[in-house]
C-alpha positions, -999 to 999 in steps of 0.1 A, spaced: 186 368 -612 213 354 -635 204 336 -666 223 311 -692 233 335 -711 254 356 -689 274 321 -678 308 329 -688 326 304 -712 340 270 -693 312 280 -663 291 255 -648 260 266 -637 225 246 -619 191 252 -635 170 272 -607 136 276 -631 126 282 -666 110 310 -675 88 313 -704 51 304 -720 40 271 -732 60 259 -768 92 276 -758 94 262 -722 81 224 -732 113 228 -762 137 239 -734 127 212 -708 125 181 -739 156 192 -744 172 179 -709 169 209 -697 151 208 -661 157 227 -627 183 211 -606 204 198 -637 237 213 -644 250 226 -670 285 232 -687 288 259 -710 316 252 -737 315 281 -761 298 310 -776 298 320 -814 317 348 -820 285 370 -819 273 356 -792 245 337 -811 240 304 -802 258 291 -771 271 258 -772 268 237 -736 271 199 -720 239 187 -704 231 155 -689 263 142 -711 253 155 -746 264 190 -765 234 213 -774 235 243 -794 210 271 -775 199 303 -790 205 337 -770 167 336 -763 164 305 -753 191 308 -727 180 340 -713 150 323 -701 171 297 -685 177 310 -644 202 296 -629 228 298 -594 
């Protein structure tokens, strides 16, 4: 299983599932984030903490967390 998280930097990678309970998942998917989309990821802070991506056409700013419960191909 890969997640967001380990996307290297200028990767594109499609959402398989989302992983997680309730609050956190809802936030991820209101976000844009639902399986099938894909997503660009632009750039990571230089402590890793939070990754910036393009989804569905907009730049959003995810914390390590949040990404590591994002699965993805």
């Amino acid at each position: 299983m890969n997640n967001l998280r380990e996307t290297p930097v200028g990767g594109t990678a499609k959402v398989v599932k989302i992983h997680g309970e309730g609050a956190v998942k809802r936030r991820i998917m209101d976000m844009g984030i639902t399986k099938g989309v894909e997503i660009y990821v632009r750039k990571v802070a230089p402590l890793g903490d939070p990754i910036e991506v393009t989804v569905r056409g907009y730049e959003l700013s995810l914390r390590k967390a949040d990404a590591e419960n994002i699965e993805v191909e």
